[in-house]
PQR file of N, CA, C, O and H, with PARSE charges and radii, in Angstrom:
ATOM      1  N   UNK A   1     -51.706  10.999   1.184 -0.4000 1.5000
ATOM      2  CA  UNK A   1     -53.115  11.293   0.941 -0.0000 2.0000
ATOM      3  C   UNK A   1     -53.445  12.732   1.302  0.5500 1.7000
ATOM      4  O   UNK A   1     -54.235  13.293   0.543 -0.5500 1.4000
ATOM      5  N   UNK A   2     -52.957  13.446   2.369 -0.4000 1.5000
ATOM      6  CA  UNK A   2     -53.645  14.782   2.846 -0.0000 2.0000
ATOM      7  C   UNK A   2     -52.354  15.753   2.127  0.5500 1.7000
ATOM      8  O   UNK A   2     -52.291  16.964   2.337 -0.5500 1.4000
ATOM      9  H   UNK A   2     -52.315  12.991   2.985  0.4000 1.0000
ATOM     10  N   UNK A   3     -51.498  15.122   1.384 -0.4000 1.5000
ATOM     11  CA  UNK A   3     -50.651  16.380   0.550 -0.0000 2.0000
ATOM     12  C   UNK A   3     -51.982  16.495  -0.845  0.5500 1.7000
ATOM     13  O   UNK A   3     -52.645  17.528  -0.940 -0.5500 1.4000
ATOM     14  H   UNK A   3     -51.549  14.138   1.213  0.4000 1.0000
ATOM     15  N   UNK A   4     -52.154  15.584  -1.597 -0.4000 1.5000
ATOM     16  CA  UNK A   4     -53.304  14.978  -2.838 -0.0000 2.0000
ATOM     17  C   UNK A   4     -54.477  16.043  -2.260  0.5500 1.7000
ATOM     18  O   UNK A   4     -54.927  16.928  -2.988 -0.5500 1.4000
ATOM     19  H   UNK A   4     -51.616  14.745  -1.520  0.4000 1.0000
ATOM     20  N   UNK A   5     -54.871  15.877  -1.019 -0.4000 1.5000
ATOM     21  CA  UNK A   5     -56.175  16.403  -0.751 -0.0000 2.0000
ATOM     22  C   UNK A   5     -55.746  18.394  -0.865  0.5500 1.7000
ATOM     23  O   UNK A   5     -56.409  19.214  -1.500 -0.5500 1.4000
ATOM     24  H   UNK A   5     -54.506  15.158  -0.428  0.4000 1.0000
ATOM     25  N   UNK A   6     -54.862  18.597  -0.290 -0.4000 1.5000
ATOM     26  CA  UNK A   6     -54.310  19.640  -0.053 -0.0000 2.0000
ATOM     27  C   UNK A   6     -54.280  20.400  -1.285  0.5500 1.7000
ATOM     28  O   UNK A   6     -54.728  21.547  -1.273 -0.5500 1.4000
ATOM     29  H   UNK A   6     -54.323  17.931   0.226  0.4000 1.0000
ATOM     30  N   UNK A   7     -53.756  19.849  -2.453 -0.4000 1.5000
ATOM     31  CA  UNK A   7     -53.419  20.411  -3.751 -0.0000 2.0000
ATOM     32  C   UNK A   7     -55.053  20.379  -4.381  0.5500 1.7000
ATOM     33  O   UNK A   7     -55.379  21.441  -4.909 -0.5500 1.4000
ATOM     34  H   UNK A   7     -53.392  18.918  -2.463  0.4000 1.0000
ATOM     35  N   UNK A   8     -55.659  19.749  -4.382 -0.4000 1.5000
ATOM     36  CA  UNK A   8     -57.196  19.430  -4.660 -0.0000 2.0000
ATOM     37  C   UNK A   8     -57.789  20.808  -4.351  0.5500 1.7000
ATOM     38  O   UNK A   8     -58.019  21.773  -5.080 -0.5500 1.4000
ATOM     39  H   UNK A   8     -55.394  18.886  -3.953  0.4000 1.0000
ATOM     40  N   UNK A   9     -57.967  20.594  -3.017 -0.4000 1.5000
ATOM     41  CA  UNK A   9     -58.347  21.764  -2.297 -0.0000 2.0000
ATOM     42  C   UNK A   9     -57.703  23.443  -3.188  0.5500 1.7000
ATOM     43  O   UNK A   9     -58.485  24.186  -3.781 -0.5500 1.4000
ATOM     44  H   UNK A   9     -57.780  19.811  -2.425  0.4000 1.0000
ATOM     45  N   UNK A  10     -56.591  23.649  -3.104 -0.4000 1.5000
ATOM     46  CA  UNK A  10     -56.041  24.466  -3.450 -0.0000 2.0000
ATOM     47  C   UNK A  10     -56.316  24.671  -4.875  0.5500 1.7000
ATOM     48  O   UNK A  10     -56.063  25.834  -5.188 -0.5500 1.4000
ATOM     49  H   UNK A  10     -55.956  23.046  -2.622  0.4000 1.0000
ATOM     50  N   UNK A  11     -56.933  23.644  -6.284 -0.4000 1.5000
ATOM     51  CA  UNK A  11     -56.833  24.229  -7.088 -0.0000 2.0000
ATOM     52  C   UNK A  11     -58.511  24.240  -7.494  0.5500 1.7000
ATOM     53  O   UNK A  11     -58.992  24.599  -8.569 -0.5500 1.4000
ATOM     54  H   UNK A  11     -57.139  22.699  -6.030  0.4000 1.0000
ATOM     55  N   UNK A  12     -59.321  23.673  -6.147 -0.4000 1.5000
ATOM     56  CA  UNK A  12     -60.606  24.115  -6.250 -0.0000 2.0000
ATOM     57  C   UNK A  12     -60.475  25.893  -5.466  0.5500 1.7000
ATOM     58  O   UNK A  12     -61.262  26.699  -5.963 -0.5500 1.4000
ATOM     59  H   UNK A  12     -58.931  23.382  -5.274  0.4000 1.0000
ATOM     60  N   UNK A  13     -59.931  26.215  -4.800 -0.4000 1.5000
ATOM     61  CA  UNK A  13     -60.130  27.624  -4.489 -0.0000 2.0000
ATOM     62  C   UNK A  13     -59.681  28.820  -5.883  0.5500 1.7000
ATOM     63  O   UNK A  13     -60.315  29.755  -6.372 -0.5500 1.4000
ATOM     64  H   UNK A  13     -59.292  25.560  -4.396  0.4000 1.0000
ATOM     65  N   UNK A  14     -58.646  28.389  -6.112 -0.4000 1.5000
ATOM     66  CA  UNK A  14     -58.106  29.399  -7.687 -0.0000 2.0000
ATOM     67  C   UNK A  14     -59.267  29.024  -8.628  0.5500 1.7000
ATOM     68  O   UNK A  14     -59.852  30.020  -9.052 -0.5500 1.4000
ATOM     69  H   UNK A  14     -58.130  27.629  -5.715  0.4000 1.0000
ATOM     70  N   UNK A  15     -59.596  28.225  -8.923 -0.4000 1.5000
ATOM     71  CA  UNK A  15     -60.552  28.364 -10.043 -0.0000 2.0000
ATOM     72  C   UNK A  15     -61.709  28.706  -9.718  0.5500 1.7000
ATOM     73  O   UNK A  15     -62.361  29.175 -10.650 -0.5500 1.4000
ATOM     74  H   UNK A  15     -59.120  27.416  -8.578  0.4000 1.0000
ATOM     75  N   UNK A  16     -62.498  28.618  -8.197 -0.4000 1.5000
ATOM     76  CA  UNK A  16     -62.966  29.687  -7.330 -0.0000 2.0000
ATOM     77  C   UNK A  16     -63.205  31.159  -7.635  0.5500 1.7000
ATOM     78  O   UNK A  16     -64.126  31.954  -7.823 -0.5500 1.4000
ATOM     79  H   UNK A  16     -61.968  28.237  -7.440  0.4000 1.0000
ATOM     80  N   UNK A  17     -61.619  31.078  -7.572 -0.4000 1.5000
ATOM     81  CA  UNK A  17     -61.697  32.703  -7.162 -0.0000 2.0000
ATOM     82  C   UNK A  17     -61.479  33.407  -8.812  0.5500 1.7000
ATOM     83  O   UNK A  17     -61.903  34.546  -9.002 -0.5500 1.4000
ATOM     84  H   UNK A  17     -60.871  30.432  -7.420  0.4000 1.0000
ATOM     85  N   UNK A  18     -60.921  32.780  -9.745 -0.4000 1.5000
ATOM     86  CA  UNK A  18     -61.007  32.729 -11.168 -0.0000 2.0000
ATOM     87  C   UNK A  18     -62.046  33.197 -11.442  0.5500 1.7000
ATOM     88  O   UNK A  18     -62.078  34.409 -11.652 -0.5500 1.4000
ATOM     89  H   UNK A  18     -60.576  31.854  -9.590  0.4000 1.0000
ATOM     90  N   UNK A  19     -63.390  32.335 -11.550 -0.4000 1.5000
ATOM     91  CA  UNK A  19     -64.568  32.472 -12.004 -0.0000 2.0000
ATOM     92  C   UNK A  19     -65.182  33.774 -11.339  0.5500 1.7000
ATOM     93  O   UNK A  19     -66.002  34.429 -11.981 -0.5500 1.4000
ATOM     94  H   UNK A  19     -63.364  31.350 -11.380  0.4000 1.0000
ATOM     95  N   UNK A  20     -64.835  34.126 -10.176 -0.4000 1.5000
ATOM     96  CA  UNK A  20     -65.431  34.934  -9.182 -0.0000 2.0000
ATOM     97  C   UNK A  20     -64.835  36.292 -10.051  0.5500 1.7000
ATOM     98  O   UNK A  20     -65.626  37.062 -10.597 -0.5500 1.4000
ATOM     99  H   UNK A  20     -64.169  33.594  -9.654  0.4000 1.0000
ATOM    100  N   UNK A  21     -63.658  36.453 -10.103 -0.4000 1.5000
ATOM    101  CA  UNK A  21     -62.985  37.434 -10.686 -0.0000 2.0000
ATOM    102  C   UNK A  21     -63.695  37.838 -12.129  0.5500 1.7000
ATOM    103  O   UNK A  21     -64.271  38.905 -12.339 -0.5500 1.4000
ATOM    104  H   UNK A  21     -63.016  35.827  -9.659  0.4000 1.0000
ATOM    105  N   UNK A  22     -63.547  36.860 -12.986 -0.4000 1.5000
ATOM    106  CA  UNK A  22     -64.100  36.705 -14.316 -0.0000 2.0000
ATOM    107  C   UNK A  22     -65.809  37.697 -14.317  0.5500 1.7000
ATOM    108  O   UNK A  22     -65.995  38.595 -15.139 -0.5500 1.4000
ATOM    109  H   UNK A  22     -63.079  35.993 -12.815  0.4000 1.0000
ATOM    110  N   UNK A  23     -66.806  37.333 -13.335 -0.4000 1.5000
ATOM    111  CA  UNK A  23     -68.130  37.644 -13.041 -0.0000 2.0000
ATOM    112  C   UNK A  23     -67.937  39.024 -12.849  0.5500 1.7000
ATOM    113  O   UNK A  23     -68.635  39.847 -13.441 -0.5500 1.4000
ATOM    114  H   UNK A  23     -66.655  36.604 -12.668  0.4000 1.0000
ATOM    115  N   UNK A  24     -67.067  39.332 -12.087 -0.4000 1.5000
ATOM    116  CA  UNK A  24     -66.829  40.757 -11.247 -0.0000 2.0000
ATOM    117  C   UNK A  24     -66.585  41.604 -12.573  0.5500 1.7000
ATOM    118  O   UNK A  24     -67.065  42.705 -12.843 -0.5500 1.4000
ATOM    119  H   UNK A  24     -66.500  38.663 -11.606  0.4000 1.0000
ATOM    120  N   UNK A  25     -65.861  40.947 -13.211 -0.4000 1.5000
ATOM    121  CA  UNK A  25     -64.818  41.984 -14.475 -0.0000 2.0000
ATOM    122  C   UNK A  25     -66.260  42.517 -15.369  0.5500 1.7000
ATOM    123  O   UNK A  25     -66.228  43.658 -15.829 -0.5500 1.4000
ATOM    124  H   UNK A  25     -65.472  40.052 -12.992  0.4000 1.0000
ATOM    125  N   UNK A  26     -67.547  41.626 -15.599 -0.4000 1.5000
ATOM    126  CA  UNK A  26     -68.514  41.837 -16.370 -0.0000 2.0000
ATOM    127  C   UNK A  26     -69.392  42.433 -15.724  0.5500 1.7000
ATOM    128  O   UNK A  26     -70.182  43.176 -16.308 -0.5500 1.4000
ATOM    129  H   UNK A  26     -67.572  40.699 -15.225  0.4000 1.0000
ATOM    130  N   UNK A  27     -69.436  42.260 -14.548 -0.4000 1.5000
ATOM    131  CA  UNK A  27     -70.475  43.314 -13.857 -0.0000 2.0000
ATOM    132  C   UNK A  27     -69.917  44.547 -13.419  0.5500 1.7000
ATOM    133  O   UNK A  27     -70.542  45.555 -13.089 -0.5500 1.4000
ATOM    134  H   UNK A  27     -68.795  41.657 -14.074  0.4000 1.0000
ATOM    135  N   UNK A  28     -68.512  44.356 -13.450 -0.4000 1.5000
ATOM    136  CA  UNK A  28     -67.529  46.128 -14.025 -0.0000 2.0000
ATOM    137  C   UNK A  28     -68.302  46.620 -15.497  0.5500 1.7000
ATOM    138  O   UNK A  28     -69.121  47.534 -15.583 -0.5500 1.4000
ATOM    139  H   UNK A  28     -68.004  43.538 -13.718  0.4000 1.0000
ATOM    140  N   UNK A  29     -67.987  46.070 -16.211 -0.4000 1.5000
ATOM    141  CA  UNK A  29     -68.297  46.536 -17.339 -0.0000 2.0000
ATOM    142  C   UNK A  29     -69.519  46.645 -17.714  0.5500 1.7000
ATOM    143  O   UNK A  29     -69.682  47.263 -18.766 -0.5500 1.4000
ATOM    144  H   UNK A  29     -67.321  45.327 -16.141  0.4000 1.0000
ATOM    145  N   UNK A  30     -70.536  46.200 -17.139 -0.4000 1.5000
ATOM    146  CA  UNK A  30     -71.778  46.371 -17.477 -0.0000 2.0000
ATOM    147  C   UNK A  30     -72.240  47.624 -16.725  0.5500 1.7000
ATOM    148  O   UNK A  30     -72.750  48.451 -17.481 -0.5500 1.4000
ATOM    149  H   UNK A  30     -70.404  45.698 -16.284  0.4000 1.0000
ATOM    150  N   UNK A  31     -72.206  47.895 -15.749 -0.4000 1.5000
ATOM    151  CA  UNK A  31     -72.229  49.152 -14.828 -0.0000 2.0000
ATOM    152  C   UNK A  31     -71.193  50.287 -15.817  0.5500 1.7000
ATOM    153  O   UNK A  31     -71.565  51.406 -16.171 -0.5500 1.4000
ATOM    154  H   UNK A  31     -71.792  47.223 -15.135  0.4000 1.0000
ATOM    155  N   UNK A  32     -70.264  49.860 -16.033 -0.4000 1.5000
ATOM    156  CA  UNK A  32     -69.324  51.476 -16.886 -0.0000 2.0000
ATOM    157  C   UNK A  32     -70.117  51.781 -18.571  0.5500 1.7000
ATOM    158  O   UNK A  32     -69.903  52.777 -19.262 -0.5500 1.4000
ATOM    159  H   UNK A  32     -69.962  48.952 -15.745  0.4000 1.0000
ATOM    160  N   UNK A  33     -70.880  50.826 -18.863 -0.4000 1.5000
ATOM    161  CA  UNK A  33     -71.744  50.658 -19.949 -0.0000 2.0000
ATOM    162  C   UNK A  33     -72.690  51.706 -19.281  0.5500 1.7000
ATOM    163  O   UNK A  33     -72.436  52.890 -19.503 -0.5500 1.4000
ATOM    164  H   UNK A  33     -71.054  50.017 -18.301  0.4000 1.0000
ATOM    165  N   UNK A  34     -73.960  51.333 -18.332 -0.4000 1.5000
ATOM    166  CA  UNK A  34     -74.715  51.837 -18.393 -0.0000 2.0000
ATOM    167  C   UNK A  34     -74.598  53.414 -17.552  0.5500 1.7000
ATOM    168  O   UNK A  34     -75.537  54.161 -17.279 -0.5500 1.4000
ATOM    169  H   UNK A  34     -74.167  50.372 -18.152  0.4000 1.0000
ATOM    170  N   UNK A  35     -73.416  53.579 -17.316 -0.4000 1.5000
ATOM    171  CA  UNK A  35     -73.121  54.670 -16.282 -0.0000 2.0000
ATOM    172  C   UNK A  35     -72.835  55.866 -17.560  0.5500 1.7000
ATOM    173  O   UNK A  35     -73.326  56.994 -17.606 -0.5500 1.4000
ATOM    174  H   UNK A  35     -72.653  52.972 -17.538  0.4000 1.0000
ATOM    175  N   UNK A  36     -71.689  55.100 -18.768 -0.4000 1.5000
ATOM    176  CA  UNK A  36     -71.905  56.297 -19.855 -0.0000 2.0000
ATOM    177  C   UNK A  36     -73.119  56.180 -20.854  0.5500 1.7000
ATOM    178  O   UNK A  36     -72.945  56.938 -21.808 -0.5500 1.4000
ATOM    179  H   UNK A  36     -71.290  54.184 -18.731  0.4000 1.0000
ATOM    180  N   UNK A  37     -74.500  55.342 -20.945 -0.4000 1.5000
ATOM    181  CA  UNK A  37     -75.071  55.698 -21.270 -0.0000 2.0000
ATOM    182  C   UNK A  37     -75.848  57.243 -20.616  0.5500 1.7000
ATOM    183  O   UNK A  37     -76.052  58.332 -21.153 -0.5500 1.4000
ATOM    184  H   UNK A  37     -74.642  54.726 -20.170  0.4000 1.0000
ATOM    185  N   UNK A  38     -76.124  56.746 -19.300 -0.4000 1.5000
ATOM    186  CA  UNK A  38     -76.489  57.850 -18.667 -0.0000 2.0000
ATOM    187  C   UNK A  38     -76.266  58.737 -18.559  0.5500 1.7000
ATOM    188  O   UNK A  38     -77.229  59.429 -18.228 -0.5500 1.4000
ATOM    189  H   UNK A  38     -75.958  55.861 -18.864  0.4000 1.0000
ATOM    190  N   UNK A  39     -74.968  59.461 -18.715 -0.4000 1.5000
ATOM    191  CA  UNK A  39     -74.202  60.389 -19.169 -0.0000 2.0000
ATOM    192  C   UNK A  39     -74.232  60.881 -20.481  0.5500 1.7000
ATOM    193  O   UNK A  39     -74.466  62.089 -20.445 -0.5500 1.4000
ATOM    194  H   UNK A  39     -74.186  58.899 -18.984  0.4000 1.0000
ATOM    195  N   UNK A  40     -74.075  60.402 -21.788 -0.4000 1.5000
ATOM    196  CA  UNK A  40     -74.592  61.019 -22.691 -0.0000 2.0000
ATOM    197  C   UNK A  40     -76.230  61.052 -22.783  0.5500 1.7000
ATOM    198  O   UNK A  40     -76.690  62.076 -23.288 -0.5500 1.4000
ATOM    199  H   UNK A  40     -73.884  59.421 -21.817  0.4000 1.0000
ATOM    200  N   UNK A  41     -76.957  60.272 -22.447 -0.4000 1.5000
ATOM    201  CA  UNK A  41     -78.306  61.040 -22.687 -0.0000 2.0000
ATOM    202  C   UNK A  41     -78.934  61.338 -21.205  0.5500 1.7000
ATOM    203  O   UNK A  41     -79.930  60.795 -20.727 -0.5500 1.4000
ATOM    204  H   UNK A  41     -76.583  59.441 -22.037  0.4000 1.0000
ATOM    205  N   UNK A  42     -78.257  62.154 -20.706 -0.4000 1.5000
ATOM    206  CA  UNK A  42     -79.350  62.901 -19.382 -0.0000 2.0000
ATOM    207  C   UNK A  42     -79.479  64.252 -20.240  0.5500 1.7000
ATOM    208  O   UNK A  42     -78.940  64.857 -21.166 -0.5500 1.4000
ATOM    209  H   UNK A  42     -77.448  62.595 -21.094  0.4000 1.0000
ATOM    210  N   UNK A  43     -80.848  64.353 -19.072 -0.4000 1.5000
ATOM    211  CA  UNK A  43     -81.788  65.725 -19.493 -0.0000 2.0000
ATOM    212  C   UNK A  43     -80.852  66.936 -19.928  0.5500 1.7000
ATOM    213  O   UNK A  43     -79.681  67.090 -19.584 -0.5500 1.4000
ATOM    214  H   UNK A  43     -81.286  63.861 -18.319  0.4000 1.0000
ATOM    215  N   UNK A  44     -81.622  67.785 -20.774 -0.4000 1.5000
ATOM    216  CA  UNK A  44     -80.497  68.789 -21.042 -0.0000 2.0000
ATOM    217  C   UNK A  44     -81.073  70.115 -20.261  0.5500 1.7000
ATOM    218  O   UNK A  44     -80.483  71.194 -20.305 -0.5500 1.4000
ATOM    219  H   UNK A  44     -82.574  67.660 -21.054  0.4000 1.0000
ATOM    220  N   UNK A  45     -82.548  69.860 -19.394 -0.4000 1.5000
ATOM    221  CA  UNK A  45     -82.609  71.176 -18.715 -0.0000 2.0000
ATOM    222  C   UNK A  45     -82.218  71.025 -17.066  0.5500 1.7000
ATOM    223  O   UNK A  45     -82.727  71.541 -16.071 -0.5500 1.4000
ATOM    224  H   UNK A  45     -83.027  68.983 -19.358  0.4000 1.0000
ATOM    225  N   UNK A  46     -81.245  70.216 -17.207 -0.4000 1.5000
ATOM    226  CA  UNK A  46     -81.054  69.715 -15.746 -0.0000 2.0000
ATOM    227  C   UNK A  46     -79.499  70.759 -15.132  0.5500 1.7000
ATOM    228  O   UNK A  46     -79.022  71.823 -15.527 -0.5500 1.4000
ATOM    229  H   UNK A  46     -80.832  69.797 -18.015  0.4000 1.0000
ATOM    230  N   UNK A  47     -79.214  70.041 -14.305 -0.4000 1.5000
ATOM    231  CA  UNK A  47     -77.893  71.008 -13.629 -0.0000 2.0000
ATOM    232  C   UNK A  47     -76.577  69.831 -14.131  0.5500 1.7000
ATOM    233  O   UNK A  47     -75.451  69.768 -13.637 -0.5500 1.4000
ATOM    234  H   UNK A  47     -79.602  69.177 -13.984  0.4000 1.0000
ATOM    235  N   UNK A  48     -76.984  69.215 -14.934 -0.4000 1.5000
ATOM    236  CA  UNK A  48     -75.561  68.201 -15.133 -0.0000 2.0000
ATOM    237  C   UNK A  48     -75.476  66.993 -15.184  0.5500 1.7000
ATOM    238  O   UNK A  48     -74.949  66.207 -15.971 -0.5500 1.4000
ATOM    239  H   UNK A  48     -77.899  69.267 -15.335  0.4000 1.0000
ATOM    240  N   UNK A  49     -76.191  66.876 -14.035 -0.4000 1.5000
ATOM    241  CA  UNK A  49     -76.071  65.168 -13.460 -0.0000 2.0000
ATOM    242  C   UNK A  49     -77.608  64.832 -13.382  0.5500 1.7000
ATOM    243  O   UNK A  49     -78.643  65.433 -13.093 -0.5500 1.4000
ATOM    244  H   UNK A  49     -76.620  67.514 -13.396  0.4000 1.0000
ATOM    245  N   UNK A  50     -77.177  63.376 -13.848 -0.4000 1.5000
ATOM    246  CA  UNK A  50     -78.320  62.275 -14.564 -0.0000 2.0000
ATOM    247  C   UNK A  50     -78.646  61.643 -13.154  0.5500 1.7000
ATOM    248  O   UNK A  50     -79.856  61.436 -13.059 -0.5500 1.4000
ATOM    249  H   UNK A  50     -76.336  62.888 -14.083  0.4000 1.0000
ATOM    250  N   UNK A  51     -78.192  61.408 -12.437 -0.4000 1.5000
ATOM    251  CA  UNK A  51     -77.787  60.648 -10.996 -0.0000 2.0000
ATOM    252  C   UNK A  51     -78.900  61.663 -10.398  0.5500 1.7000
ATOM    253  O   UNK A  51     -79.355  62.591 -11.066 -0.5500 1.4000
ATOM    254  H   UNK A  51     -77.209  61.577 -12.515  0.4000 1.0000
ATOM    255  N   UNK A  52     -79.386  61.313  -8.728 -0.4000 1.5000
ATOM    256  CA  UNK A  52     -80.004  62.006  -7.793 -0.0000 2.0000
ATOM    257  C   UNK A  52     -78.954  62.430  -6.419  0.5500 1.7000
ATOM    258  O   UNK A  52     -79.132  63.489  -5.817 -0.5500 1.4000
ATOM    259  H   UNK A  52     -79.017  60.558  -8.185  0.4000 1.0000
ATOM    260  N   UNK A  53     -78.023  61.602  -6.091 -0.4000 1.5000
ATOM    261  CA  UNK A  53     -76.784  61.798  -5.135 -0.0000 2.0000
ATOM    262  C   UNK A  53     -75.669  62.652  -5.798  0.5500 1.7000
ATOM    263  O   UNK A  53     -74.631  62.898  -5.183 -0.5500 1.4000
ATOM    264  H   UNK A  53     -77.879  60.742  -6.580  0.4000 1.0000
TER
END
């Protein structure tokens, strides 16, 4: 019974950390989306950068 529970356990954490990964990868990409929008259209009487830091 606690080998059953063990493997249970174990393939509730991977699909866990799966989904977790999966979320991360799109909120990568949604941030590198809006990071080169910002980059091609910042101000053009500025010093460069669209950013304040």
């Amino acid at each position: 019974m606690v080998p059953l529970l063990l493997v249970l356990l174990l393939v509730l954490i991977l699909v866990g950390a799966g989904f977790a990964v999966k979320i991360l990868w799109w909120i990568a990409i949604a941030v590198l989306i809006l990071w080169l929008i910002g980059f091609v259209a910042r101000p053009k009487g500025s010093s460069g950068r669209w950013y304040r830091w």
